[in-house]
Backbone as a printed PyTorch tensor [residue, N CA C, xyz], in Angstrom:
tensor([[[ 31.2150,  -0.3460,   5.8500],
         [ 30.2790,  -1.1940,   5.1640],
         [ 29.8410,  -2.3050,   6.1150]],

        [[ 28.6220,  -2.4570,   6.1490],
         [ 28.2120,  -3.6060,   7.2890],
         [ 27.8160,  -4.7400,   6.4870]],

        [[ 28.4910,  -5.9330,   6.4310],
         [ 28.3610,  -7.4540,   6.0980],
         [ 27.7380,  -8.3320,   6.8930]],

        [[ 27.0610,  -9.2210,   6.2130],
         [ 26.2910, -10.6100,   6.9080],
         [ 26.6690, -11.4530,   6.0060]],

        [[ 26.5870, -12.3210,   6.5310],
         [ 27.2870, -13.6610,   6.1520],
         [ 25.6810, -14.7310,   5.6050]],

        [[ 25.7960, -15.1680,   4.2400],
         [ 24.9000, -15.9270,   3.6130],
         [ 25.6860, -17.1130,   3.7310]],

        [[ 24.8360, -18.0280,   4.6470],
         [ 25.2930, -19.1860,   4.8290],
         [ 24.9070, -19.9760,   3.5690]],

        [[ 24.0510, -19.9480,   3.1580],
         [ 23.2640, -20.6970,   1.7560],
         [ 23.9880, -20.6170,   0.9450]],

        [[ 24.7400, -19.0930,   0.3330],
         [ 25.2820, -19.0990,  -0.7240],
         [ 26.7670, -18.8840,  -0.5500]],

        [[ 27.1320, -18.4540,   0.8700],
         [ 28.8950, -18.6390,   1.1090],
         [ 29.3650, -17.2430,   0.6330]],

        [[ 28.5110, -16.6130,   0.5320],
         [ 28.6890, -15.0370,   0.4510],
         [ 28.2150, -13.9350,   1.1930]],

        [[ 29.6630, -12.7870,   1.2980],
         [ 29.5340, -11.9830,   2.4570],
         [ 28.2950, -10.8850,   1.2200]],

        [[ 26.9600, -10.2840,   2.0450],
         [ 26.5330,  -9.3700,   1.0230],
         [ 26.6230,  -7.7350,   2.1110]],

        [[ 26.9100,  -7.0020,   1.3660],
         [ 26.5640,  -5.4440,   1.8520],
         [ 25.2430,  -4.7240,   2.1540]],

        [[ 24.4680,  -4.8670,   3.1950],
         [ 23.5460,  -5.0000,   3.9600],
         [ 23.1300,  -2.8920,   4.2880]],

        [[ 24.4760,  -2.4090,   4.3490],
         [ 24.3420,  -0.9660,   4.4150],
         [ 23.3370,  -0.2320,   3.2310]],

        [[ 23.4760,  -0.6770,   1.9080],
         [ 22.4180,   0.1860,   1.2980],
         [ 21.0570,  -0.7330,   1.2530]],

        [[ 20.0890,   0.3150,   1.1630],
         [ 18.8180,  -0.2330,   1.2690],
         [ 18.2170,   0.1710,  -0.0250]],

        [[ 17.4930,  -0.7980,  -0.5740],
         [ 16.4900,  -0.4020,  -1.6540],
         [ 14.4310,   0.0450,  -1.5380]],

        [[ 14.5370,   0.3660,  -1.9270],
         [ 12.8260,   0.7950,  -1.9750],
         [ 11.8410,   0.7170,  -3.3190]],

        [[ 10.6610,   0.2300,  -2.6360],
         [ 10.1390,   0.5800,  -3.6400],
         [  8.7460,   0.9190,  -3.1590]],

        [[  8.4640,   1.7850,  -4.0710],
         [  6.9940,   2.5370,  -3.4870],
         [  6.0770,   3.0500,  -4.4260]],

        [[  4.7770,   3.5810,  -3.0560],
         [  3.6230,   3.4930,  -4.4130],
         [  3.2620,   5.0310,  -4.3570]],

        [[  3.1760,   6.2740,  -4.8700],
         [  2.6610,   7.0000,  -5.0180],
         [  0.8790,   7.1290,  -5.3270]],

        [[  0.1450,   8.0430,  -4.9880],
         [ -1.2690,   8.2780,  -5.1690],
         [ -0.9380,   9.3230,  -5.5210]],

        [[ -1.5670,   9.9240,  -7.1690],
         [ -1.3180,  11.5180,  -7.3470],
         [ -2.4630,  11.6090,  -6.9470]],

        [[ -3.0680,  12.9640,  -6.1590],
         [ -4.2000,  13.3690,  -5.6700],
         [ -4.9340,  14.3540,  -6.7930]],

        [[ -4.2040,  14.6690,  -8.0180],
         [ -4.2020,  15.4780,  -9.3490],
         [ -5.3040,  14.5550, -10.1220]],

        [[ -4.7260,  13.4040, -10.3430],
         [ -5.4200,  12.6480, -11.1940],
         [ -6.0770,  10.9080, -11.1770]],

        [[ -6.1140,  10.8390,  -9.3550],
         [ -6.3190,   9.6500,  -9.1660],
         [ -5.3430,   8.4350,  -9.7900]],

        [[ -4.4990,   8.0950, -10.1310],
         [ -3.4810,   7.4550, -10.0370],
         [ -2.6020,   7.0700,  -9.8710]],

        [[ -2.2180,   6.0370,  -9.9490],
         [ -0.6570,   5.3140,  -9.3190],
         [  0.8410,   5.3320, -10.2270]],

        [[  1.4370,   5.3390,  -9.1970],
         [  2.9660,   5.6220,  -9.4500],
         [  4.1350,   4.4820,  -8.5650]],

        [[  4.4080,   3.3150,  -9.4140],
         [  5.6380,   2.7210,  -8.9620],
         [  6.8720,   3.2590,  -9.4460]],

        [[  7.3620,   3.2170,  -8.2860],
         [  8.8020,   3.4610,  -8.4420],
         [  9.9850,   2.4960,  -7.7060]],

        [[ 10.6590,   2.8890,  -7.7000],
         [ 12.1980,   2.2980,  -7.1450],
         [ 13.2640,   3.1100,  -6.9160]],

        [[ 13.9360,   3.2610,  -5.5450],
         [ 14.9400,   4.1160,  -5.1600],
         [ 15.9680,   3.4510,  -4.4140]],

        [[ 17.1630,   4.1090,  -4.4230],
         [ 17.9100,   3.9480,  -3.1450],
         [ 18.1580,   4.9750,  -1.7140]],

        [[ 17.3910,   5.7950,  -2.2460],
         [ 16.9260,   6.9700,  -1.4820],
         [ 15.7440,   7.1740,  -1.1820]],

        [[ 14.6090,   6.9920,  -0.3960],
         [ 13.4860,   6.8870,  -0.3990],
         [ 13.1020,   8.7770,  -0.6100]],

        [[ 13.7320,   8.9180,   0.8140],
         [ 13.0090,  10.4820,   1.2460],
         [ 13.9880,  11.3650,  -0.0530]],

        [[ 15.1000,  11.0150,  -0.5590],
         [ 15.1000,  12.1420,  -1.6340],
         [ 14.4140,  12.1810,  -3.1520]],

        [[ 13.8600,  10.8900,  -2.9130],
         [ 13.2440,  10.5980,  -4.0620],
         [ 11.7390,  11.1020,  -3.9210]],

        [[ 11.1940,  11.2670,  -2.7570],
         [  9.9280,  11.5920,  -2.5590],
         [ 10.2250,  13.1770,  -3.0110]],

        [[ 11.2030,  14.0110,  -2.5780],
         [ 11.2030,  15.3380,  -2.6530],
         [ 11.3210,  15.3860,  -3.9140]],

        [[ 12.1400,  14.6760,  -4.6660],
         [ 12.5120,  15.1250,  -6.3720],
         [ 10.4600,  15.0030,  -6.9290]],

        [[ 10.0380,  14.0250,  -6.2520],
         [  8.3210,  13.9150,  -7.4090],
         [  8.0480,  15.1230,  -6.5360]],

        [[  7.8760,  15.6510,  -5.4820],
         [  6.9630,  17.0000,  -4.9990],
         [  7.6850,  18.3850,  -5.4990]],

        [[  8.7060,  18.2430,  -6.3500],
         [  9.7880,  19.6310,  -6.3440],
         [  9.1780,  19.3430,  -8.2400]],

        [[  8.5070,  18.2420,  -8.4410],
         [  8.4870,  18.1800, -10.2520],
         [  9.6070,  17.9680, -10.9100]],

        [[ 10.7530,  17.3410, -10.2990],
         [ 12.0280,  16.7820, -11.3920],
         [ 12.2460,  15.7490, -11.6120]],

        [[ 10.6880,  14.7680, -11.3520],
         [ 10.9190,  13.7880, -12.0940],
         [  9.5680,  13.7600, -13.2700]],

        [[ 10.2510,  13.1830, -14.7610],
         [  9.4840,  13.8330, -15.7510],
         [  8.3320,  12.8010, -15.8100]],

        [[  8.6120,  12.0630, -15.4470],
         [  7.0580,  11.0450, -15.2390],
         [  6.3180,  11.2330, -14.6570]],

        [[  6.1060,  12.3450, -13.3820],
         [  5.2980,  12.4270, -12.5870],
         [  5.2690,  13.7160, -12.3390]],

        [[  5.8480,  14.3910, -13.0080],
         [  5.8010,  16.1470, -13.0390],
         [  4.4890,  16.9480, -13.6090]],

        [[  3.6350,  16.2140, -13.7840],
         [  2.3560,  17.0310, -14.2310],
         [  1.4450,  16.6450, -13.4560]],

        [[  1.5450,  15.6850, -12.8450],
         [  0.5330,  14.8280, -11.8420],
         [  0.8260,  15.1600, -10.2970]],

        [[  1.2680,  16.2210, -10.3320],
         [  1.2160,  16.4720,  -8.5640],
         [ -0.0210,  17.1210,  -8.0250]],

        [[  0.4260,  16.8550,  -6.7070],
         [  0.3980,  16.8260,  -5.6430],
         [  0.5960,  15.0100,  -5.7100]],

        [[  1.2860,  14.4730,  -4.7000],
         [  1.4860,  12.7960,  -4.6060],
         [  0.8170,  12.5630,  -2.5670]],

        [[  0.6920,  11.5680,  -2.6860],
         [  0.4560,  11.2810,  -1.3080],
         [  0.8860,   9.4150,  -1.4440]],

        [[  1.9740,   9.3640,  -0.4140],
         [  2.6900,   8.6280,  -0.2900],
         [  2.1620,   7.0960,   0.2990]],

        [[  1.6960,   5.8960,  -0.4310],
         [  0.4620,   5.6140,  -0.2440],
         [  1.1380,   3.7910,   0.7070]],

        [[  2.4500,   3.5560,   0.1790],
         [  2.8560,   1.8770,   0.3310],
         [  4.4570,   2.0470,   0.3730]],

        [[  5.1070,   1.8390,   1.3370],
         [  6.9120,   1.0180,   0.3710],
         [  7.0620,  -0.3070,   1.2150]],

        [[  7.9100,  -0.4100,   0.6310],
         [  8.8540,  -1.8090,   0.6350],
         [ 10.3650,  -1.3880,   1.2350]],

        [[ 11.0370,  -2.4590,   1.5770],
         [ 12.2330,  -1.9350,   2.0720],
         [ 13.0670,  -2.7990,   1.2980]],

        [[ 14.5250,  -3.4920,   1.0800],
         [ 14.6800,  -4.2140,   0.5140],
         [ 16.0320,  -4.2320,   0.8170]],

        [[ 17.3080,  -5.0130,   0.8250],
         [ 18.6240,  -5.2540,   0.8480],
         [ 19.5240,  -5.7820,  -0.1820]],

        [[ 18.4520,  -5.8640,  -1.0490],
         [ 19.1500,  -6.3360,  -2.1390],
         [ 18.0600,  -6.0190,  -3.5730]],

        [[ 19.4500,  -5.3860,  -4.1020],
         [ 18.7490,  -4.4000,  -4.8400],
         [ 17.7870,  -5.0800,  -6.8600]],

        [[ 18.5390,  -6.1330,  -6.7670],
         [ 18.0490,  -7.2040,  -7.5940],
         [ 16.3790,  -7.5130,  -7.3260]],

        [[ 16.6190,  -7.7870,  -5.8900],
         [ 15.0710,  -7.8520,  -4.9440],
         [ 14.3970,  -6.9920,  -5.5160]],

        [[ 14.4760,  -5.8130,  -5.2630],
         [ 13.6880,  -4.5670,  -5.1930],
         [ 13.1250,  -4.4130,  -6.4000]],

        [[ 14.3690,  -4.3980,  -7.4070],
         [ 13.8500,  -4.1130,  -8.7830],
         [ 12.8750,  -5.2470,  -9.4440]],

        [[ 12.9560,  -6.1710,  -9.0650],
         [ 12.0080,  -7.2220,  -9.5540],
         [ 10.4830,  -7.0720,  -9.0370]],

        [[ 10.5770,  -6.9990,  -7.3480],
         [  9.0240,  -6.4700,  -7.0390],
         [  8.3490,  -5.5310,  -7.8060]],

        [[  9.1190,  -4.1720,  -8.3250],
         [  8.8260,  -2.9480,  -8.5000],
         [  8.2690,  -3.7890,  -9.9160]],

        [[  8.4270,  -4.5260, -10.7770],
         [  8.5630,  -4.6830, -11.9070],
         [  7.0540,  -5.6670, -11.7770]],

        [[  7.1570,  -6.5410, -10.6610],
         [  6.0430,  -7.2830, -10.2880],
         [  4.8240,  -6.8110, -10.2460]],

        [[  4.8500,  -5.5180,  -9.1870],
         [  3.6300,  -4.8810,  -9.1610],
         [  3.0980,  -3.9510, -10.2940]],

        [[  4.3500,  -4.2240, -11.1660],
         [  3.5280,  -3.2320, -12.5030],
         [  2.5560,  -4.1690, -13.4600]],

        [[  3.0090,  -5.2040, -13.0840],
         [  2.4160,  -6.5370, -13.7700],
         [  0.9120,  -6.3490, -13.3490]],

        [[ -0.0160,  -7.3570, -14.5140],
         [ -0.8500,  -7.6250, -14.4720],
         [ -1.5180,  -7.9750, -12.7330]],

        [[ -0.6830,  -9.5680, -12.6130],
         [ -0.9410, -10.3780, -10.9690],
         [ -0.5930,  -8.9270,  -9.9700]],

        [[  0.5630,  -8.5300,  -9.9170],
         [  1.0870,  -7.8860,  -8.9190],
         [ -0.4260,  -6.6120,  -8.5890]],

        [[ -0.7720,  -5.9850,  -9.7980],
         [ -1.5530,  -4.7740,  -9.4590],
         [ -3.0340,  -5.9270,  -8.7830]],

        [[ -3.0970,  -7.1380,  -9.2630],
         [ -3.9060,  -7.5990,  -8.3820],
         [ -4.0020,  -7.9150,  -6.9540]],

        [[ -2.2870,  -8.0200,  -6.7660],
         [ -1.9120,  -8.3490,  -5.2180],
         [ -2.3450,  -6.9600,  -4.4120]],

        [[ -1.7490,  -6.3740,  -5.5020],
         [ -2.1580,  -4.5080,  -4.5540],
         [ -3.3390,  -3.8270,  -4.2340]],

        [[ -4.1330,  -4.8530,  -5.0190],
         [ -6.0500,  -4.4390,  -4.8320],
         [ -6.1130,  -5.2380,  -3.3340]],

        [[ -5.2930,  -5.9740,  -3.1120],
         [ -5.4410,  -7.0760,  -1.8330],
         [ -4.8150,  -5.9600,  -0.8660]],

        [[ -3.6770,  -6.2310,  -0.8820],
         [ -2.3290,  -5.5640,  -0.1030],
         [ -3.4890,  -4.1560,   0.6940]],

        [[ -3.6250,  -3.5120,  -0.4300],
         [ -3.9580,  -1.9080,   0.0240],
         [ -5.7760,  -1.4690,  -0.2890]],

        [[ -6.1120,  -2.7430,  -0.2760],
         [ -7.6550,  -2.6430,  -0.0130],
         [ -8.3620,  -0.9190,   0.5800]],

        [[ -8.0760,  -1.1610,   1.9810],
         [ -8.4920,  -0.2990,   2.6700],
         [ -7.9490,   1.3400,   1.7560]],

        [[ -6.5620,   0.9300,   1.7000],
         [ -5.8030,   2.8040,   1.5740],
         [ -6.7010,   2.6610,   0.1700]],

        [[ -6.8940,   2.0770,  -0.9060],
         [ -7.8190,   2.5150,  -2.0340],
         [ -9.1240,   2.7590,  -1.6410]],

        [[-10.1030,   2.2660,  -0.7330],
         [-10.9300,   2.7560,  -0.3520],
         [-11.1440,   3.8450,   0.5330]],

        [[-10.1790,   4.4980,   1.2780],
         [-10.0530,   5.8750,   1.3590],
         [ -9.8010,   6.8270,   0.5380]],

        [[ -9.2310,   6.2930,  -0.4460],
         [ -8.4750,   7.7930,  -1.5960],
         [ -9.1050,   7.4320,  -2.3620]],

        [[ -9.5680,   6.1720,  -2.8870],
         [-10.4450,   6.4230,  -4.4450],
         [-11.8370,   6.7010,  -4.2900]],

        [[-12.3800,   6.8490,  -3.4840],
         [-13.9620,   7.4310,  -3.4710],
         [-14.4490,   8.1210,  -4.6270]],

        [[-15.7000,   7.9330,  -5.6410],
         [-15.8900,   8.9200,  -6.2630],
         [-16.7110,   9.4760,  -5.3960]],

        [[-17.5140,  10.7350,  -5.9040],
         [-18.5580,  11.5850,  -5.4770],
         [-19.8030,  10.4870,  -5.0700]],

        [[-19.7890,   9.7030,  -6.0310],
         [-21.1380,   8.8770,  -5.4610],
         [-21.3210,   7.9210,  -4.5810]],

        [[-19.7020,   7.7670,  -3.8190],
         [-19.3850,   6.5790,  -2.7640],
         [-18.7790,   5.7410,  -3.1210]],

        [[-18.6270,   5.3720,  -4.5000],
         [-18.1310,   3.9060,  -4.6300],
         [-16.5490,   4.0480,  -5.3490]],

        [[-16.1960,   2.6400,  -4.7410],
         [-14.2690,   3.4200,  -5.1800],
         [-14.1510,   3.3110,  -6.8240]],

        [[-13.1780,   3.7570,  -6.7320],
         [-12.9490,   3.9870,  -8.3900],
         [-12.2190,   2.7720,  -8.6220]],

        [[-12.5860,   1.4850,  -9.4180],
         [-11.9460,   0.6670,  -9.6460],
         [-10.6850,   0.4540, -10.7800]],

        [[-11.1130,   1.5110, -11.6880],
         [ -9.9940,   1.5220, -12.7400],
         [ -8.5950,   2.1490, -12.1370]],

        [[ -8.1440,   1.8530, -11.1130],
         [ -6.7870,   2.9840, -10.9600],
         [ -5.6960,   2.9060, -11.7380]],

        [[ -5.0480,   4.3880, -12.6290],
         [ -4.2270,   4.2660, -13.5480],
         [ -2.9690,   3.9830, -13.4490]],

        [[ -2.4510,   2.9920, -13.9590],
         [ -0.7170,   2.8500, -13.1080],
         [  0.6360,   3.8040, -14.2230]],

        [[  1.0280,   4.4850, -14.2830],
         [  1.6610,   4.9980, -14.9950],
         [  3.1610,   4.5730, -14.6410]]])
C-alpha cells in the first residue's frame, strides 16, 4: 500500500487506489453517460460487452473525458457535480470542442440538447 502523509489533516491516506470518473458519448443515440469507477479500463469493457444495464441499449460508446482522482469521496462528488445542473454547464465549457465534433447534426450545427442519462 503506498502512503503520503497529509500534513493539513495529520493523516496517512492510501494513494494506491485510484478513482475515475468519466464521460461516455453513445454514438447510438447522441448522448451522455457519467459514471464513476475504480477500474477505468474494466469498466469501459463491461459498457462495450452490454453488462451494464444503464447503458446496454445505447451502444456503441466513444470514450469522450475522465478524471483521475485519489480519493474516492473526491470522485464521487464530481461525478455527482457534473450531473448537476452548473456542472453539465462546466462541461459545455470543459469539452466545447469534443461536442462540436460528435454532436454535428446533418445541417452543421451542434446539437445543443445533449441527453445525460
Amino acid at each position: 500500500m503506498k502512503e503520503t502523509f497529509d500534513s493539513s489533516s495529520r493523516v496517512r491516506r492510501d494513494v494506491s487506489t485510484k478513482y475515475y470518473v468519466y464521460i461516455l458519448y453513445s454514438l447510438k443515440d447522441k448522448g451522455l453517460y457519467i459514471g464513476f469507477t475504480a477500474d477505468l479500463k474494466n469498466r469501459l469493457q463491461e459498457h462495450a460487452k452490454g453488462q451494464s444495464i444503464a447503458t446496454k441499449l445505447r451502444r456503441p460508446f466513444k470514450l469522450i473525458h475522465y478524471e483521475y482522482f485519489v480519493d474516492k469521496a473526491d470522485a464521487k462528488a464530481r461525478e455527482e457535480f457534473l450531473k448537476s445542473g452548473y456542472g453539465r454547464q462546466q462541461l459545455d465549457q470543459i469539452l466545447k470542442r469534443t461536442f462540436e465534433k460528435y454532436l454535428k447534426t446533418s445541417s452543421g450545427f451542434a446539437f445543443r440538447n445533449k441527453r445525460l442519462i
